[in-house]
C-alpha positions in Angstrom: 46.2 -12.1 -23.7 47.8 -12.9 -20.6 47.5 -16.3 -21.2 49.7 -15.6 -23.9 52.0 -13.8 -22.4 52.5 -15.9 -19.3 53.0 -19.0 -22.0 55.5 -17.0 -23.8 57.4 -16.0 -20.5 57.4 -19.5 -19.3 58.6 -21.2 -22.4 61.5 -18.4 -22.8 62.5 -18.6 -19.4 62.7 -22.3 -19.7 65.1 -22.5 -22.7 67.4 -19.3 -20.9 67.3 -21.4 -17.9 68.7 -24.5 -19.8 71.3 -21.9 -21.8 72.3 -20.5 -18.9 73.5 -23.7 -17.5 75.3 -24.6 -20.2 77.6 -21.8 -20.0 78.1 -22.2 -16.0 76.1 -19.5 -14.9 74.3 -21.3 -12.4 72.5 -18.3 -10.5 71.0 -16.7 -13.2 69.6 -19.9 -14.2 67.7 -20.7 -11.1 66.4 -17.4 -11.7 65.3 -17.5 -15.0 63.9 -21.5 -14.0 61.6 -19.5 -11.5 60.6 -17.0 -14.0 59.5 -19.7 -15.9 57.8 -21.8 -13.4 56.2 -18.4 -12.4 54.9 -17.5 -16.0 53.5 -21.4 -16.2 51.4 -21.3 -12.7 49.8 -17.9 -14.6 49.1 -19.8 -17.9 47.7 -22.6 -15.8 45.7 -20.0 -13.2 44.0 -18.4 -16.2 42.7 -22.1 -17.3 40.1 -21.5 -14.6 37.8 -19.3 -13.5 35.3 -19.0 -10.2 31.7 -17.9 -10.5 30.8 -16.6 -7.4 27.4 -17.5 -5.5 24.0 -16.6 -6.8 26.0 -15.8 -10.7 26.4 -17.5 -13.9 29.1 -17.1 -16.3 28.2 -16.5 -20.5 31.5 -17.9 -22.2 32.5 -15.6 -25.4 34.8 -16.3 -27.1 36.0 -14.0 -30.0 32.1 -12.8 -30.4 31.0 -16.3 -30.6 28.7 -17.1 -27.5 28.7 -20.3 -26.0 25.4 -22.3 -25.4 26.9 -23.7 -22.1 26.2 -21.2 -18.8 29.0 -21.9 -16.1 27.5 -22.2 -13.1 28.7 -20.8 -10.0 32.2 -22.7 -8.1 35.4 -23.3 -10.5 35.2 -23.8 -14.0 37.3 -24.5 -17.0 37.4 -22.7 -20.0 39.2 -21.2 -23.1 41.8 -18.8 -21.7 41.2 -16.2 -24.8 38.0 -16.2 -23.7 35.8 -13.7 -22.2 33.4 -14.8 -19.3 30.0 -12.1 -18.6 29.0 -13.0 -15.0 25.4 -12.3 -14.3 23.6 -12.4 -10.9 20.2 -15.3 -10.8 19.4 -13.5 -7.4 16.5 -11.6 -6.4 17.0 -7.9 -7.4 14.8 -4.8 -6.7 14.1 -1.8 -8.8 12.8 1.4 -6.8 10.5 3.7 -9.2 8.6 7.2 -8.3 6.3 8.0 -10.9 3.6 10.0 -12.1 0.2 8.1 -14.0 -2.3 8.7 -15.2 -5.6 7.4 -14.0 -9.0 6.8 -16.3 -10.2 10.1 -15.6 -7.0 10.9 -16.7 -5.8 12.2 -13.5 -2.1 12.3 -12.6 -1.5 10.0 -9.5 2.2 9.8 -7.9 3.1 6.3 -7.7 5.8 5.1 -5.4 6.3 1.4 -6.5 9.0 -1.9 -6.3 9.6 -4.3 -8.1 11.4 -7.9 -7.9 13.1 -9.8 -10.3 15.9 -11.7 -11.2 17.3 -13.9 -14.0 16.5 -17.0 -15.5 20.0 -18.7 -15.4 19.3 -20.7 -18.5 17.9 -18.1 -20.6 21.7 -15.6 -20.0 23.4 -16.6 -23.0 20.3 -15.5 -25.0 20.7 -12.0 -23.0 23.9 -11.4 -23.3 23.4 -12.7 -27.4 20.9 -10.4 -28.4 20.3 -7.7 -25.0 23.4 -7.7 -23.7 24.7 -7.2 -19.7 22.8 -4.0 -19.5 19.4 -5.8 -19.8 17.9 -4.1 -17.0 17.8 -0.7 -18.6 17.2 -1.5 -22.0 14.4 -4.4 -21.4 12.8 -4.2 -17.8 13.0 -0.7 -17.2 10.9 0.8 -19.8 8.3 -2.4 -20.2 7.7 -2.3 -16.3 6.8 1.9 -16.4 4.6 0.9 -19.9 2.7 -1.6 -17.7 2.5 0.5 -14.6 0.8 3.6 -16.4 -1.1 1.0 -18.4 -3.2 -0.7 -15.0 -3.0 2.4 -13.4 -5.1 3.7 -16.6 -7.9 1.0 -16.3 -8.7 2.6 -12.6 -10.3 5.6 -11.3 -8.3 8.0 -8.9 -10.7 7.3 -6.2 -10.1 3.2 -6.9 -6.2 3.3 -6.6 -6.5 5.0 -3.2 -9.4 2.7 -2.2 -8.7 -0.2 -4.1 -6.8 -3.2 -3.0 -2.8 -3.4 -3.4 -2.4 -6.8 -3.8 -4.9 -6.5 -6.4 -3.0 -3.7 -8.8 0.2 -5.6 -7.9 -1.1 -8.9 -9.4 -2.4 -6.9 -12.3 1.0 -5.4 -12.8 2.8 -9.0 -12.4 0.6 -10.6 -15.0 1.0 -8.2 -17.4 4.6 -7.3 -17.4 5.7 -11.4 -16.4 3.8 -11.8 -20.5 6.1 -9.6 -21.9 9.5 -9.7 -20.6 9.6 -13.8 -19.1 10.2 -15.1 -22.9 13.7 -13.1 -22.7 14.4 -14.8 -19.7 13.4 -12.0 -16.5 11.3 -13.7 -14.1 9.2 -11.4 -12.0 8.6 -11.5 -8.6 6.4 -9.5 -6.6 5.4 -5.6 -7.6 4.8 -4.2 -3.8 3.1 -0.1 -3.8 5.1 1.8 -1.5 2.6 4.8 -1.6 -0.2 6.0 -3.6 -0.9 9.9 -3.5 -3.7 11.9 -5.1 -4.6 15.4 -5.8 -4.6 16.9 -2.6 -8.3 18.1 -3.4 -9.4 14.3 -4.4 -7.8 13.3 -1.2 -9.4 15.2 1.0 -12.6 14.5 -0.4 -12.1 11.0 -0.6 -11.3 11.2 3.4 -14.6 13.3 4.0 -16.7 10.4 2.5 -14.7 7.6 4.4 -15.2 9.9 7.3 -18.5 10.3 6.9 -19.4 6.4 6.0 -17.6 5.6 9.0 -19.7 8.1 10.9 -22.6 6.5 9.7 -22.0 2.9 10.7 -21.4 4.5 14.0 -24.9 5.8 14.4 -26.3 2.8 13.2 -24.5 0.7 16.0 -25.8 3.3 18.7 -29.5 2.7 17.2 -28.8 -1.3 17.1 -27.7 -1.3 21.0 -30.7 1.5 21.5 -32.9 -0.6 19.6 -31.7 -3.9 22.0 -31.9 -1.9 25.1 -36.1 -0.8 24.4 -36.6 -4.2 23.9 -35.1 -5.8 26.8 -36.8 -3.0 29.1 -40.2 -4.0 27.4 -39.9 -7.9 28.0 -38.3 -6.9 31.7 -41.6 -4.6 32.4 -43.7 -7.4 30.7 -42.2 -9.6 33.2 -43.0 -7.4 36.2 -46.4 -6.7 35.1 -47.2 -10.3 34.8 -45.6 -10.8 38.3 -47.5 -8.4 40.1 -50.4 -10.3 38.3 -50.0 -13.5 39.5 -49.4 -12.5 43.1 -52.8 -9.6 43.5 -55.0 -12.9 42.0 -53.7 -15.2 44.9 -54.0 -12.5 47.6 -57.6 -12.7 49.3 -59.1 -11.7 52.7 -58.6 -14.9 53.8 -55.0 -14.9 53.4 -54.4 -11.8 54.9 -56.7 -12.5 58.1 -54.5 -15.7 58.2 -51.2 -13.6 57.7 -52.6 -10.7 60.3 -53.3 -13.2 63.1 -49.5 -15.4 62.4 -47.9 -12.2 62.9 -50.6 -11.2 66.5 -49.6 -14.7 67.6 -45.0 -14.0 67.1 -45.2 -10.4 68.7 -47.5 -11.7 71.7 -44.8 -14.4 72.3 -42.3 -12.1 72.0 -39.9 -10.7 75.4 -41.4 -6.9 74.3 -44.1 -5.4 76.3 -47.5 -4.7 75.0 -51.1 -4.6 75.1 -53.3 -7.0 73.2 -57.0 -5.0 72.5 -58.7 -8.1 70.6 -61.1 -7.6 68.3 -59.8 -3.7 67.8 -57.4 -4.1 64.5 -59.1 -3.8 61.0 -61.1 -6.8 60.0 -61.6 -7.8 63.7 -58.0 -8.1 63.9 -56.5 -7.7 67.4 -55.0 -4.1 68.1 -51.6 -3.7 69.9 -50.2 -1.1 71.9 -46.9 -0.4 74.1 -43.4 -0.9 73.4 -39.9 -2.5 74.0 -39.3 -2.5 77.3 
């Protein structure tokens, strides 16, 4: 419609312009030449149109959707037209909800998901979806398939259970039903899971208590290594004290006796020397240091 307009106003003020000068009225000529070139630089302006980064433009044109996406920079196109922009970027939906799990317990779900567009499937959105896609396609499927994993677990499994695992579950299942109209799913992080408060707790108790358990058996492990290494360290004495009563003899002690008699009767400290005295026929010795 501006277009139009702006084609009207130009062409108008061209031929008043040209009027005007006929009949000497120079001044409101000029004016009426700048209304015109004004009205022309519109027309032209509305000949183009800019896509903005990480957006696509879906030409329609009197209901009729063009097969051609405009991508994002200038384009040209039909000034009667109308141009849907749609963002191809990553976009994230935030959903608390309540499902059921296979016991058929309600578990509060705090989930995300990721999406965006596939630029080449948006004329086929905005053809039979239209720009509100999100609500009307991805919306309800991704709550569907949400409740629907969540279903195939125990209560006690989504708390235990990996996340990446029920997020990849999720992915798979929603990506089958909604990446033929052109939505290409991301990633499906879990914010939170919460129970029960009763299935919590006892959940906690039995992690508590399994923990507790691998604790005692470490204590009895180390105990366990300790015994042992006091038994081989006893064996090892034992054997020790073996070796050295089966090499000690009379013999060896008279030797021993009389090496010792022989350094203290050399030594500077007075004594007396009774041979024959000491045990064995050992010499005896008496007196002191000086």
């Amino acid at each position: 419609m501006i277009f139009i307009v702006a084609v009207i106003a130009a062409i108008g003020g061209f031929f008043t312009s040209i009027n005007m000068k006929k009949h000497g009225r120079k001044q409101e000529a000029s004016i009426s030449l700048l209304v015109s070139l004004a009205a022309a630089a519109i027309a032209v302006f509305n000949l183009f149109t800019v896509i903005p980064a990480g957006q696509v433009g879906v030409v329609d044109f009197l209901g009729s959707v063009s097969d051609i996406t405009l991508k994002s920079g200038i384009n040209i196109v039909n000034p009667a037209a109308r141009v849907e922009k749609f963002s191809i970027k990553t976009q994230e939906i935030k959903e608390v909800m309540n499902v059921p799990s296979k016991e058929g317990l309600s578990v509060q779900l705090e989930i995300s998901l990721m999406y965006r567009l596939n630029p080449d499937k948006a004329n086929d959105i905005y053809r039979t979806v239209g720009s509100n896609y999100r609500e009307i396609i991805l919306l309800p499927q991704f709550r569907s398939v949400v409740r629907g994993v969540t279903a195939r677990y125990e209560a006690k499994a989504l708390y235990t259970a990996s996340r990446e695992k029920l997020a990849g579950e999720i992915i798979n299942d929603l990506a089958q039903l909604v990446a033929p109209r052109g939505i290409t799913i991301e990633e499906a992080p879990l914010r939170q899971i919460q129970l029960p408060a009763r299935l919590t707790k006892s959940i906690e108790e039995k992690l508590q208590a399994e923990q507790e358990s691998q604790r005692m058996a470490f204590i009895l492990g180390k105990e366990k290594q300790e015994a042992e290494r006091k038994r081989i360290e006893a064996k090892g004495i034992k054997d020790f004290q073996t070796i050295v009563s089966e090499g000690i003899n009379d013999q060896l002690l008279r030797w021993k006796g009389i090496e010792a008699t022989e350094k203290l009767a050399n030594s500077a400290n007075a004594k007396v020397i009774v041979i024959g005295s000491g045990k064995d026929g050992l010499p005896l010795i008496l007196g002191g240091s000086n």
